[in-house]
C-alpha positions in Angstrom: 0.0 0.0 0.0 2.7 2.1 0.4 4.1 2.3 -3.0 0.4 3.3 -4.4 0.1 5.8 -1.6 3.7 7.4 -2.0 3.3 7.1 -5.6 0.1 8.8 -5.9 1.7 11.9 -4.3 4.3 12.3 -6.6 2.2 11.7 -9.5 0.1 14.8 -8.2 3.5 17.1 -10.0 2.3 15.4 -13.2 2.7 11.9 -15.6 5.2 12.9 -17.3 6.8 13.9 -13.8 6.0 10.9 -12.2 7.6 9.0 -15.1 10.7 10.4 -15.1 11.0 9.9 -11.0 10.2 6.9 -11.1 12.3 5.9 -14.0 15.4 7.2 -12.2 14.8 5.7 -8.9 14.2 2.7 -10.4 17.6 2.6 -12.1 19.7 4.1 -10.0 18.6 2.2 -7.2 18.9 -0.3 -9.6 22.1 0.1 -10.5 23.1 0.5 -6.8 21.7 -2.9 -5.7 23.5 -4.4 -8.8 26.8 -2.9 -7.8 27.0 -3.4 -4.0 24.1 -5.3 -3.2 25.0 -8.7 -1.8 24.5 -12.4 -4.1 20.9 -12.9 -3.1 17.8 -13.2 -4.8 16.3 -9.0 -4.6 12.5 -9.4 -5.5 10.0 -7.2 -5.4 9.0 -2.9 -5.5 9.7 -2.2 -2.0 13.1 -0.4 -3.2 10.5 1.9 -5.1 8.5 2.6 -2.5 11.4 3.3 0.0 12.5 5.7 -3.6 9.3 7.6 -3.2 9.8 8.3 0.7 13.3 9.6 0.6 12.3 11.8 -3.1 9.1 13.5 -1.2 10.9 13.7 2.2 14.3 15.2 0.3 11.8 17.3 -2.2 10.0 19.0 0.8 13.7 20.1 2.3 15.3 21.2 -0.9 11.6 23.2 -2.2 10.9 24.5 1.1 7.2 25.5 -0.3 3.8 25.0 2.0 2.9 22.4 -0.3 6.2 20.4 -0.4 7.2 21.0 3.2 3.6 19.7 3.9 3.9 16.6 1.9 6.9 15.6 3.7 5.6 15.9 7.0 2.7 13.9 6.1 4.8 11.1 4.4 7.2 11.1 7.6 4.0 10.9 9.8 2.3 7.7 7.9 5.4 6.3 7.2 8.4 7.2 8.9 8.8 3.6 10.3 9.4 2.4 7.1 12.9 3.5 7.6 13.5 0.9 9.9 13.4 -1.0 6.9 16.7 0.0 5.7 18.8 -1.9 9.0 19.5 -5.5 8.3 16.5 -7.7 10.5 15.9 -11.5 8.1 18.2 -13.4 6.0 15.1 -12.8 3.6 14.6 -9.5 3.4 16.6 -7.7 0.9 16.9 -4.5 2.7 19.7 -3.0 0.3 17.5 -2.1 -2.1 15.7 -0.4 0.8 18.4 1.4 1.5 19.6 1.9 -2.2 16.0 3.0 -3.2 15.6 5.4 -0.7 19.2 6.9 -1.3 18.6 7.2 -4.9 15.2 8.8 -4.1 17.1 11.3 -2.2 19.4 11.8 -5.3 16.6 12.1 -7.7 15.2 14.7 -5.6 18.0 16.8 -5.3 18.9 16.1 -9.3 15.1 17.4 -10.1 15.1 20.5 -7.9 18.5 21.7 -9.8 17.2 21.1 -13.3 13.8 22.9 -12.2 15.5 25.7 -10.7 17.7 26.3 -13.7 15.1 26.1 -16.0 12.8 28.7 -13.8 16.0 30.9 -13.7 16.4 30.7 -17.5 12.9 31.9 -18.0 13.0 34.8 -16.1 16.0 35.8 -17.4 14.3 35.9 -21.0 11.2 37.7 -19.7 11.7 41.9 -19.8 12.0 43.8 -16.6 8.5 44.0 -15.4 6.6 41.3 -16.8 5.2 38.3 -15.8 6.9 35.5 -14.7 6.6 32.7 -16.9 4.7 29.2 -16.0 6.5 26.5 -14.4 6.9 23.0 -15.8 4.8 22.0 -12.4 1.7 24.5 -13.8 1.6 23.6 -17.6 1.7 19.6 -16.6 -1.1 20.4 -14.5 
């Protein structure tokens, strides 16, 4: 339930948004669990999931909007105990990509506020002194 519920926030920012997230958690964690992941059998979305907390959690301190800041506090209210997830506990439990998902969530976050600040700043640097500020990529995929 998690995944759907964490998921479903960040698809509020838009498909194409949500896409792109989750097609970058998905392989860096990835490519994280590949590289330094122990030989064992890694099954499963939870690494997604745990993507999703750290991207909303990492987006609300990097955006530092209402709205963001909000999000995150929700997320670490409902599921802050999933990071308990991310210690070792079973033999069967593969919690590096817990760990790996949620780092590369963090990353993504911090990857997608750059590129989004940048592109803001490159607008207003096109718009003449005095008018008004362009649309966000957040308000057109709205």
């Amino acid at each position: 339930m998690p995944l759907v519920i964490l998921g479903g926030m960040v698809l509020f920012r838009g498909v194409r948004y949500f896409g792109a997230v989750t097609f970058m958690i998905m392989l860096l964690g990835g490519i994280l669990l590949w590289c330094f992941g122990r030989n064992a059998a890694h099954i499963g979305a939870s690494g997604l999931a745990f993507g999703y907390l750290g991207f909303l959690v990492t987006r609300g301190f990097y955006e530092r909007s209402w709205q963001s800041i909000g999000v995150a506090a929700l997320v670490v209210f409902l599921y802050g105990g999933m990071i308990f997830g991310v210690v070792p506990r079973d033999d069967g439990v593969s919690w590096e990509a817990h760990l790996f998902g949620l780092l590369a969530g963090m990353v993504v976050a911090r990857v997608a506020f750059g590129l989004e600040r940048r592109r803001q700043q490159a607008l207003a640097d096109e718009q003449p002194t005095g008018a008004r500020p362009a649309r966000t990529s957040i308000d057109l995929e709205r």
